[in-house]
C-alpha positions in Angstrom: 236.3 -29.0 -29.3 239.4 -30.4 -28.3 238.4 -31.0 -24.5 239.2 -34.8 -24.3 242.8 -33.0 -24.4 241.9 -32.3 -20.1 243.3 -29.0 -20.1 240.1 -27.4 -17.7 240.1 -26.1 -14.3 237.0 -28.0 -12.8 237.0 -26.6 -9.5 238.2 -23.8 -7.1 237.8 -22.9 -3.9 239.0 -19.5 -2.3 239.3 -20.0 1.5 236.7 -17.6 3.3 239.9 -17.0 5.8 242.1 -15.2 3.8 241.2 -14.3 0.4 244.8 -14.6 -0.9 244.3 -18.6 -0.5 243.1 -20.0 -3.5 242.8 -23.7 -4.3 242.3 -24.9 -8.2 241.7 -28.4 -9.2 241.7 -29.5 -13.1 239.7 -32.3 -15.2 243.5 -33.6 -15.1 244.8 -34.5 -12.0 246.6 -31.3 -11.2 246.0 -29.1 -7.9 247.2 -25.6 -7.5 247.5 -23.2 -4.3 248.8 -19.9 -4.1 248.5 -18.3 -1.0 249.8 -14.8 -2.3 246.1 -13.7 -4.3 247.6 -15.4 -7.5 251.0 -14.3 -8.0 252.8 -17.6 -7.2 251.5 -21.1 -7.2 252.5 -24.2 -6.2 251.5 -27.8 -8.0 250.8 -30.4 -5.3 249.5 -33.4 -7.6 252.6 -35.0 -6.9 251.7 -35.0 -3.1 248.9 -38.0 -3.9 250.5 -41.3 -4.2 247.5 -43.1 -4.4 245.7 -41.6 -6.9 246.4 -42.7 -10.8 247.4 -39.7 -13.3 245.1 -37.8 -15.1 242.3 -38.3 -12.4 239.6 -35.2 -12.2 239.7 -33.7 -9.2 236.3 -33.0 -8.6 235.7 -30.7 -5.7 238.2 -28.8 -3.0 236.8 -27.5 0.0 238.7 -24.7 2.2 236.7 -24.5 4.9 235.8 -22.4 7.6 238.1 -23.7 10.4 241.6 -23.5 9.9 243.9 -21.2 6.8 245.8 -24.3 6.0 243.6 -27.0 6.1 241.8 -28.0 2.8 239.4 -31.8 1.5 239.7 -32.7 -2.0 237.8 -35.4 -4.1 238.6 -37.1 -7.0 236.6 -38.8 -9.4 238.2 -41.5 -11.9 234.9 -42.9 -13.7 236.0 -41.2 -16.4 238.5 -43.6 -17.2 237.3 -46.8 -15.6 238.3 -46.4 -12.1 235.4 -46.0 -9.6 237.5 -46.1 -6.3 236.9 -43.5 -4.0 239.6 -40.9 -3.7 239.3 -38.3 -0.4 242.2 -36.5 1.1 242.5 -34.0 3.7 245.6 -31.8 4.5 246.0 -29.0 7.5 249.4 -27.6 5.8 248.5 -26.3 2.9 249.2 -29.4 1.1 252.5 -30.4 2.4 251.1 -33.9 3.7 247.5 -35.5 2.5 245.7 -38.0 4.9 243.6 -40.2 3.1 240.2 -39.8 4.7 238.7 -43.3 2.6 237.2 -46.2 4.9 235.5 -49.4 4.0 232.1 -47.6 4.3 232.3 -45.4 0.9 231.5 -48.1 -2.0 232.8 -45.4 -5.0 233.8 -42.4 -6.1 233.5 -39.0 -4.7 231.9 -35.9 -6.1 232.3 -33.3 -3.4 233.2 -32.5 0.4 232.0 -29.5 2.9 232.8 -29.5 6.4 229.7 -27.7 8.7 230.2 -24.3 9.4 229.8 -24.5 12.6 231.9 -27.9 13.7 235.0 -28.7 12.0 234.5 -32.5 13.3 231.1 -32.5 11.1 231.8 -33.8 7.2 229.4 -34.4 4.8 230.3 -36.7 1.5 228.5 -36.7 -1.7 229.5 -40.1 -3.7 227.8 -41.2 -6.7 225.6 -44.2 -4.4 224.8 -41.5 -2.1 225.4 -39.0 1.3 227.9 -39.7 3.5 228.4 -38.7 7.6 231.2 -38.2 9.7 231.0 -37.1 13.2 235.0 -37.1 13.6 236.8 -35.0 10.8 236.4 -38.0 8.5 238.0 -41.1 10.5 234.2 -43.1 10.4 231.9 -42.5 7.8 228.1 -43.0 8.1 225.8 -43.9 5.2 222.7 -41.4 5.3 219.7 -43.6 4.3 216.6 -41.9 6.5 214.1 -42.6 3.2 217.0 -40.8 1.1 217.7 -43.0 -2.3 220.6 -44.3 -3.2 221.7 -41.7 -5.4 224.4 -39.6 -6.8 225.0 -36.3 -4.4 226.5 -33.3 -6.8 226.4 -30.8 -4.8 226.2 -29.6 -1.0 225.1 -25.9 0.3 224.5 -24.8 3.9 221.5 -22.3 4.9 223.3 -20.4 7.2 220.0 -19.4 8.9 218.1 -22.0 9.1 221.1 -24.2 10.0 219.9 -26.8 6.8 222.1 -28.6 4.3 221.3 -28.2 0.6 221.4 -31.6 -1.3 221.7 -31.8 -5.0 221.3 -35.0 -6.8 221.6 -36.1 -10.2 218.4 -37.0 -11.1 216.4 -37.2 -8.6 216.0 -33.8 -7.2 216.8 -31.3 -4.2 216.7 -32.8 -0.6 217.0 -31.0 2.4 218.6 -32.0 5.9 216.2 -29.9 8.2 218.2 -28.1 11.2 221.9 -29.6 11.2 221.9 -28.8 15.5 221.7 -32.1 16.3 224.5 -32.7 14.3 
């Protein structure tokens, strides 16, 4: 099938700002904005030092709060690496901070930020959920009887105020009420 040869979008992520805002990220390393609905783009995988070529980026988040401001993972298993790659940017990918601490023990499937507070992240890493009260600067590990798992995927029930958790094989857990959050 030829799709060892990485050539595969693996992620996107329009911003629910501005629909002309559109974030891609490939099973390759590269990341793509255009901010004009598609008709120009600009690379930005040169923008992460840190992070070795050819590395899947495996989720972008454009959130809710700000046009510019965008969280990307990537995820290096693939090829042996199992650091933990998180980056953060608030122009548009002109400048990354890297959003990693000591806390997060390997690598990262995806990132949302709480729809209702920007300083609220939530971090799903193949050993399980991560917390941050304070736009990523401390992380928290989420235990609370929740195994230590691999989190693929994160949705928010907007009316109920609940966050979605899907794992890889062990099932769909629910964070009850976010408020107190």
């Amino acid at each position: 099938s030829t799709a060892e040869n990485h050539c595969t979008i693996f992620t996107i992520s329009e911003s629910p700002l501005d629909e002309n805002i559109i974030w891609v990220g490939t099973d390759d390393g590269n990341v793509q904005l255009t901010k004009d609905g598609g008709l120009t783009w600009d690379t930005l995988v040169a923008t992460f030092e840190d992070v070795p070529a050819n590395t899947w980026v495996s989720y972008i988040e454009a959130p809710n709060s700000h046009k510019g401001t965008a969280y990307i993972t990537f995820d290096g298993h693939r090829l042996g690496d199992r650091n933990a790659y998180l980056y953060k940017t608030t122009d548009f990918g002109s400048t990354w901070e890297n959003l990693i601490t000591d806390d997060i023990d390997s690598h990262c499937h995806i990132i949302k930020e709480d729809l209702k507070n920007p300083d609220l992240l939530f971090l799903g890493t193949e050993f399980g959920l991560f917390i941050s009260l304070n736009r990523g600067k401390n992380w928290v590990h989420f235990t609370n009887e929740f195994p230590k798992v691999s989190v693929r995927d994160l949705v928010f029930e907007k009316h109920e105020n609940d966050l979605v958790i899907g794992t890889h094989g062990r099932g769909v857990y629910i964070l009850d009420d976010l408020t107190p959050l």
